[in-house]
DRENMIPA-697660 format. One record per residue (C-alpha): residue in one letter; z, y, x. Coordinates in steps of 0.1 Angstrom, whole numbers, m for minus. Layout:
<sites>
   semi      c3      c2      c1
      A       Z       Y       X
...
</sites>
This chain:
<sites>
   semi      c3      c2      c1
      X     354     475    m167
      X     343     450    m196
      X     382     438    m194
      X     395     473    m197
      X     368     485    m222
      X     376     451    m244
      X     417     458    m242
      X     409     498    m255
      X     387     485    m285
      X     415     464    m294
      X     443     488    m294
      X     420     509    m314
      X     415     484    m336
      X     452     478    m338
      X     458     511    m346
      X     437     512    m372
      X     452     482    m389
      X     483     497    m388
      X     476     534    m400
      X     458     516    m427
      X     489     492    m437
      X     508     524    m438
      X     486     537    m459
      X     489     517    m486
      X     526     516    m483
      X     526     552    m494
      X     508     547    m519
      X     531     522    m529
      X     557     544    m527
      X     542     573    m548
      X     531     547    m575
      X     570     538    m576
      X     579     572    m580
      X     560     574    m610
      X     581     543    m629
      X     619     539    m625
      X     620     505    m603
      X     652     485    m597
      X     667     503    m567
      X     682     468    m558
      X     650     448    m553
      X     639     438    m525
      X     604     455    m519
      X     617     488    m535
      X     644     492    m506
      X     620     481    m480
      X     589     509    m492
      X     621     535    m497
      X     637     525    m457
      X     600     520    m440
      X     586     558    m459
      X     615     579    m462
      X     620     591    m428
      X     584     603    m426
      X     587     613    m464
      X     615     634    m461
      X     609     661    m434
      X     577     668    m453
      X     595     672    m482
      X     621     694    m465
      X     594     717    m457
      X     572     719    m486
      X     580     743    m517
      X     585     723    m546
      X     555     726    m574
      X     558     724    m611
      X     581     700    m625
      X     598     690    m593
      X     561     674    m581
      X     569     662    m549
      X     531     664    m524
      X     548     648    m494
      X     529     617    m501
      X     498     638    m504
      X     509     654    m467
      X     511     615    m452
      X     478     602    m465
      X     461     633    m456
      X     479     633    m418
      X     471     592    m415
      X     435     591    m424
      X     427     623    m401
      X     450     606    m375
      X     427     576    m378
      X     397     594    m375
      X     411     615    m343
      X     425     586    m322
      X     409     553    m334
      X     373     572    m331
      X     385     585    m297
      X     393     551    m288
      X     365     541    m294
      X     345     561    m281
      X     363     553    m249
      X     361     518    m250
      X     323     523    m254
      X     320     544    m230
      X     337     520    m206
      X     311     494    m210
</sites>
């Protein structure tokens, strides 16, 4: 069970670094949105092609608020983080548990 306990902790922890690294992406993003950025470099069209098909749906849904303020980033970071603390905890847990 120390093998299988061992492989759980690691997915969490893998999850983790990944909900984490998406994270800041979207912050990334949202910063961007705040200055008009080349739409031709590089790290502009990755942030844009990795966060706009999670952006948009959200954004599709959600009523617009004052000047065209767009919350979908708001939406993600709020969905990640209690994501994180739902299935890494879980995982966790589990992997604990397991020992």
């Amino acid at each position: 069970m120390f093998l299988v306990s061992n492989l759980v902790l690691a997915l969490a922890r893998l999850i983790s670094l990944l909900l984490e690294a998406y994270f800041w992406i979207i912050i990334a993003r949202a910063v961007l949105s705040w200055v008009n950025p080349d739409p031709y470099n590089p790290i502009v069209r990755f942030l844009h092609r990795v966060t706009e098909p999670v952006l948009r749906p959200i954004r599709d849904r959600l009523p617009t608020v004052g000047m065209g303020l767009d919350l979908s980033p708001v939406v993600v970071l709020l969905a990640l983080k209690v994501a994180e603390w739902v299935v890494v905890d879980n995982l966790r847990d589990l992997a604990l548990s397991l020992r």
